[in-house]
C-alpha positions in Angstrom: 120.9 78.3 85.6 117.3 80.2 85.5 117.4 82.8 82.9 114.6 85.6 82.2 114.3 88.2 79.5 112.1 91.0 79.9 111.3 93.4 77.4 109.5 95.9 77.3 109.1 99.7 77.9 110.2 101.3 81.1 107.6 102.0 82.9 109.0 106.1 84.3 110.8 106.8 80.6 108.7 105.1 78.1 112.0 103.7 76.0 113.1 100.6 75.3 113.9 98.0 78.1 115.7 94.7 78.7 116.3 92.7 81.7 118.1 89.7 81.8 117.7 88.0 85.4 119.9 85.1 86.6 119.3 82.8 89.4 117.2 86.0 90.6 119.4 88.7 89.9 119.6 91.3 87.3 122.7 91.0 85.1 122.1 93.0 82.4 120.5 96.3 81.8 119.8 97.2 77.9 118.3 99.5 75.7 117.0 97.8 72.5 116.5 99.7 69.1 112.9 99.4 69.5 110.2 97.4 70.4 106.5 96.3 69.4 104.3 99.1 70.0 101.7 96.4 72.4 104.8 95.7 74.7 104.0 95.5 77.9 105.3 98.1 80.6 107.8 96.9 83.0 107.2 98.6 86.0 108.0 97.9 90.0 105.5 95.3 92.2 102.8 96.9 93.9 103.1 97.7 97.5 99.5 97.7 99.5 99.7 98.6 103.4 96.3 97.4 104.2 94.7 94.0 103.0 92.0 92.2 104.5 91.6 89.5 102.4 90.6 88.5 98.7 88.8 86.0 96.5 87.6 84.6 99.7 90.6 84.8 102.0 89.9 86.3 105.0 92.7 87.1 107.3 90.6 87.6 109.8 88.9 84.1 109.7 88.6 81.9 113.0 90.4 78.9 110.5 92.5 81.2 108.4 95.8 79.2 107.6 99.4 78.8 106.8 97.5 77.2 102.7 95.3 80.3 103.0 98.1 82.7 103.3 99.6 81.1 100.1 96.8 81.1 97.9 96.0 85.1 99.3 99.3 85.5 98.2 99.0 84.0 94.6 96.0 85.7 93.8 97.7 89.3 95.0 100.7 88.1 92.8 97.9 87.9 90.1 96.9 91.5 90.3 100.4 93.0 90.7 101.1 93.5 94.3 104.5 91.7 95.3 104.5 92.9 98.8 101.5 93.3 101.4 100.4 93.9 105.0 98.0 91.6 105.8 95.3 93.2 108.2 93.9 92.3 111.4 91.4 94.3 112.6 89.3 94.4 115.8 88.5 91.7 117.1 89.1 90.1 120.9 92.1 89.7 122.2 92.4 86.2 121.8 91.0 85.9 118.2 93.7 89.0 117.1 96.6 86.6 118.6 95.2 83.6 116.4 95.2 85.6 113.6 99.0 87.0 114.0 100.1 83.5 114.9 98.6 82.0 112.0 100.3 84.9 109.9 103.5 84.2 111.2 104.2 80.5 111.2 102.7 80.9 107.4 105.7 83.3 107.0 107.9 80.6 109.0 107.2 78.2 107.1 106.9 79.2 103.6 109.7 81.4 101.7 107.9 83.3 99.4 105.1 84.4 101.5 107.9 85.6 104.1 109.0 87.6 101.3 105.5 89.0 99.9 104.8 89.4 103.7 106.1 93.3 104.5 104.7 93.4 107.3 101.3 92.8 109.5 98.7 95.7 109.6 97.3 95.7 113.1 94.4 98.3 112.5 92.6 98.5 115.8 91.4 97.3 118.3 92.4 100.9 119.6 89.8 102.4 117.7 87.1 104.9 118.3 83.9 103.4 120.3 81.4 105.8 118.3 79.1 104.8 115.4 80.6 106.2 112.3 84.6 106.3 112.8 84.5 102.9 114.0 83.2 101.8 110.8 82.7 98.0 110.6 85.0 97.3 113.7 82.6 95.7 116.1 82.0 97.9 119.4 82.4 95.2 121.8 85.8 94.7 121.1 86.6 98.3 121.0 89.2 99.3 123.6 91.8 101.7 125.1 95.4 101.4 123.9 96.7 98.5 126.1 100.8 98.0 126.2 101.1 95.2 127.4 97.7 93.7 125.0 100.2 94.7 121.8 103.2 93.1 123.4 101.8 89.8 123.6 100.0 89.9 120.3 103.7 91.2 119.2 105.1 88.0 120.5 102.5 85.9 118.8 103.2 87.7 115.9 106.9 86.9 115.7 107.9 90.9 115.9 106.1 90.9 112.2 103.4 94.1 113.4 104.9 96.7 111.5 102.0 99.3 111.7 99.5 100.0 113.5 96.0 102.4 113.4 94.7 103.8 116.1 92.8 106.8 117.1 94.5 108.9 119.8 91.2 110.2 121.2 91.8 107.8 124.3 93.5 108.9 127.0 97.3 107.9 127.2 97.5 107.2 123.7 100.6 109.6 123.3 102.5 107.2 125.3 101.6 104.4 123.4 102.4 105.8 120.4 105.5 106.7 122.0 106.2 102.9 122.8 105.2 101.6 119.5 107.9 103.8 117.5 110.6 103.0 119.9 110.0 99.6 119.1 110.4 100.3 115.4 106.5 100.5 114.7 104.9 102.7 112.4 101.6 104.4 114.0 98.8 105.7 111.6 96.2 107.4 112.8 92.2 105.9 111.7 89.0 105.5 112.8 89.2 108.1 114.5 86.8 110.8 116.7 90.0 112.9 118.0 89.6 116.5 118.8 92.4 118.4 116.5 94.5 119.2 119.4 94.8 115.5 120.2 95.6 114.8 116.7 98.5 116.6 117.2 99.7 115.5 120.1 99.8 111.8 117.9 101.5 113.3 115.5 104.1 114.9 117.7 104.5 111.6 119.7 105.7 110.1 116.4 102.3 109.0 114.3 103.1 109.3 110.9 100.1 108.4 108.5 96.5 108.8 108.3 95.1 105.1 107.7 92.3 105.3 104.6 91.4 109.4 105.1 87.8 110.5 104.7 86.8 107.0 105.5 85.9 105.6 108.9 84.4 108.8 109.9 81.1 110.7 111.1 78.6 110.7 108.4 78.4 114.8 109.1 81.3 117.3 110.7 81.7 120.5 111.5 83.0 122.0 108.8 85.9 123.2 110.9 87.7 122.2 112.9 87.5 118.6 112.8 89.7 115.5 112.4 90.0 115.4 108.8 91.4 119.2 107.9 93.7 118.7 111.1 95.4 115.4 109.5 95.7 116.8 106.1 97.7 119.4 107.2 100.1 118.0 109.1 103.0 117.8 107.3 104.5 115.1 109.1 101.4 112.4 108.0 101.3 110.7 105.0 98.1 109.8 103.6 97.3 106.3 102.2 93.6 106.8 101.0 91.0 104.3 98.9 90.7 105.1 95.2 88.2 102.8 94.4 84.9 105.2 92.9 83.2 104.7 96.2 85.6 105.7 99.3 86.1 109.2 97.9 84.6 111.4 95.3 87.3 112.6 92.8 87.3 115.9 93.9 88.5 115.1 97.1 91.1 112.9 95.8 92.7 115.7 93.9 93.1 117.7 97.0 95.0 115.1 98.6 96.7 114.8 95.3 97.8 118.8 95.9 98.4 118.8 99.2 100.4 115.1 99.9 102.1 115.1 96.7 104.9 112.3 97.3 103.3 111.6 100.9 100.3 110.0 98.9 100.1 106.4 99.2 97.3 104.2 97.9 95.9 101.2 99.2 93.1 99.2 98.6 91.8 97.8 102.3 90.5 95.3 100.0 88.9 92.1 101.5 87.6 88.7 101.0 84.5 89.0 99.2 87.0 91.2 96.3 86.4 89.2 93.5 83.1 87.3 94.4 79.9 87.8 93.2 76.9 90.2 94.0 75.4 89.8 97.0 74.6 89.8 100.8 77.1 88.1 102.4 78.3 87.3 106.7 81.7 88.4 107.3 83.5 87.0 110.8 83.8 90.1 112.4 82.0 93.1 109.9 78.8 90.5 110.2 76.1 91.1 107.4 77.3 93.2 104.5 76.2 93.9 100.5 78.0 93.6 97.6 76.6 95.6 94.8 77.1 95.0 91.0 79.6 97.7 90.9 81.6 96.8 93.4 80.5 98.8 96.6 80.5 97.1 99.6 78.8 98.3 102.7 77.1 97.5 106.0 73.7 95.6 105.2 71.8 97.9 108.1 73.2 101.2 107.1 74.3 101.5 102.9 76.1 104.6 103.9 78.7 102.9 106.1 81.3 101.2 103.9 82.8 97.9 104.9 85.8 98.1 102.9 86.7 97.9 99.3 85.8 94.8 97.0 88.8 96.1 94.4 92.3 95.3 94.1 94.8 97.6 94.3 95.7 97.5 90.3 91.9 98.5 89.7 92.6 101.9 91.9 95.8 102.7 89.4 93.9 102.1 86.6 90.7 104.7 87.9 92.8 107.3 89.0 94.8 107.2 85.2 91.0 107.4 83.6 89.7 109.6 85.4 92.4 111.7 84.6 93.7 112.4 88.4 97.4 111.6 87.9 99.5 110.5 84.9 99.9 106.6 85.4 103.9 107.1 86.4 102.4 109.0 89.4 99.8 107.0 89.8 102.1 103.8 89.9 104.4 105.4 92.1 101.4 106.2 94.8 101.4 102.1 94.9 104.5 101.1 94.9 107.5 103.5 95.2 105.5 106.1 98.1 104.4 103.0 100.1 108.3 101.9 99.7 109.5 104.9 100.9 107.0 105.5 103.5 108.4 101.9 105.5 112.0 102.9 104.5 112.8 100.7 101.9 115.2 101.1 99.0 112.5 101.0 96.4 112.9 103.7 93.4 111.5 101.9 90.6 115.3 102.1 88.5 116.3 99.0 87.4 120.4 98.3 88.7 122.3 95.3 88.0 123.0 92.9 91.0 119.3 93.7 91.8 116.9 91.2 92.9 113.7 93.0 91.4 110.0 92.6 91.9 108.7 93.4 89.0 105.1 93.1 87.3 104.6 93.3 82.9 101.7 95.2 82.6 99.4 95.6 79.4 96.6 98.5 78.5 93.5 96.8 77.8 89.9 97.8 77.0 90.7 100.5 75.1 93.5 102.3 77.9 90.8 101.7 80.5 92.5 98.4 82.2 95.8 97.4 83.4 96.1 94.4 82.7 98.8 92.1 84.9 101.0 89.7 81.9 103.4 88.4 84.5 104.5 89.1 88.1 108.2 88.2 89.2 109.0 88.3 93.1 112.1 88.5 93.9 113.5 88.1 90.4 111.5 84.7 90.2 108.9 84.4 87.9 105.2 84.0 90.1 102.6 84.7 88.0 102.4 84.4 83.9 98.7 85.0 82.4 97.6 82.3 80.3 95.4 83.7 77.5 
């Protein structure tokens, strides 16, 4: 019989904690006297809605396959995150069913990635055509919502698209947003040019989250109306947004903060060159982008077009604790429990008996500037132990 210990401190009360885990189930929940003051907080796996890639994975690769989707997922298990979307973004039609076939038979075929697998993140090709929203999404796959387009890429997928961004500027997006939650799909609204009325006909039609707000927009707006005041106050959306130093400014962050509260979700829409080093670097469907020493990445012709995020999502918990945006339960929560609760799972972060728990050990390092990752159990199986 496998048997696991884990002691620690509770990551929401601070006390005392022990878990004892057989054959991947929690059997006992304790409190001990005490323990050493460097113990490492036992807190829930990370959740992140929108992944691209990392340490030179790239979901989005013409050769991406069933042993790259294993070692993506090892490296997330390495940083926290227990469950992920994988992301596809715009791309042609053919090359985005490749990519959701490739994701699924890796989720056929191997157990553990099924279950770190939540879900595929299809975010485009439905995006907006102008320079700015569109981001690094290539124009000349840029297209209208297409029905029948996301029912075959559906079936290549194996029903595993989950969610989907779009912007609803095109004309009969309502009905395809319509569609896509009858079918049990969550709709987010991104990359997006849509006037404020057409944002909420999406959100009436049943859209229910703004994908990375404040990014994938015009360089200038108005300063009202516009696309990002309409989204924030819709009380319906919930709000995953990058917290990485370079997506949003930190005063920006706490208004979300205020105005979201438990409808703020974080996510790192980190990709493959995360974890490489400085540089310029060709990406299969961004093209040429920068890497800077700190960790911004952005369009090699334009510097003020991002291209994603080069941090995990463990590195965004960590900034918005220092920076002294949220207390690290909240902060935690934004990347694990909120993303939980935003797909309708049963995640709460309490620790019940019977349980089959993800759960990551997490240390303070540099002086209360890092998280650090100790170990990383999926499932109630042990995935990742550092190695000092």
């Amino acid at each position: 019989m496998i048997c696991h210990v884990i002691e620690g401190k509770d990551w929401h009360t601070g006390k005392p904690l022990r878990l004892t885990i057989r054959e991947g189930r929690i059997s006992e929940v304790t409190e001990p006297e005490k323990v050493s003051d460097d113990a490492p907080l036992v807190a829930p796996g990370l959740i992140d809605l929108q992944v691209n890639g990392y340490k030179g994975m790239d979901v989005n690769a013409p050769l991406f396959d069933t042993d790259d989707i294993r070692r993506l997922t090892a490296s997330l298990w390495e940083t926290g995150v227990t469950t992920f979307f994988p992301t596809v973004i715009t791309n042609s039609e053919e090359a985005i069913a490749r990519s959701v076939r490739s994701l699924a038979r890796a989720c056929r075929e191997e157990a553990m990635v099924d279950a770190s697998v939540g879900g595929i993140h299809l975010e485009g090709p439905f995006v907006s055509p102008e320079d700015g929203p569109r981001g690094a999404h290539d124009r000349k796959w840029v297209r209208p919502p297409d029905w029948e387009a996301f029912c075959r890429w559906q079936e290549a997928a194996e029903g595993r698209i989950r969610l989907i961004t779009l912007s609803p500027e095109w004309p009969d997006s309502v009905r395809f947003i319509e569609r896509c939650v009858a079918s049990g799909v969550k709709v987010a609204i991104g990359h997006t040019a849509a006037t404020p009325e057409q944002i909420r006909e999406a959100v009436s039609a049943g859209a229910t989250l703004s994908t990375h707000w404040g990014n994938g927009t015009h360089v200038m707006l108005p300063r009202h109306p516009n696309y990002l005041w309409e989204q924030l106050a819709a009380d319906e959306l919930w709000t995953s947004f990058i917290a990485d130093g370079h997506h949003l400014p930190d005063a920006v962050i706490r208004v979300i903060l205020r105005v979201k509260g438990e409808k703020a979700v974080l996510v790192s829409d980190v990709v493959a060159l995360g974890g490489l080093p400085t540089g310029q670097y060709r990406t299969p469907v961004g093209g040429e982008v920068v890497l800077t020493p700190d960790n911004r990445l952005h369009l090699a012709h334009d510097e003020r077009l991002l291209a994603g995020s080069a941090c995990p999502l463990i590195e965004a918990v960590s900034r918005l604790v220092v920076r002294g945006l949220a207390p690290l339960e909240t902060a935690w929560s934004m990347a694990s429990v909120f993303p939980a609760r935003y797909m309708g799972w049963a995640v709460d972060g309490k620790w019940r008996v019977g349980d089959s728990p993800d759960i990551v050990l997490v240390t303070r390092t540099d002086e209360g500037k890092r998280l650090t990752v100790d170990s990383t159990y999926k499932g109630g199986q042990l995935v990742y132990r550092c190695v000092p």
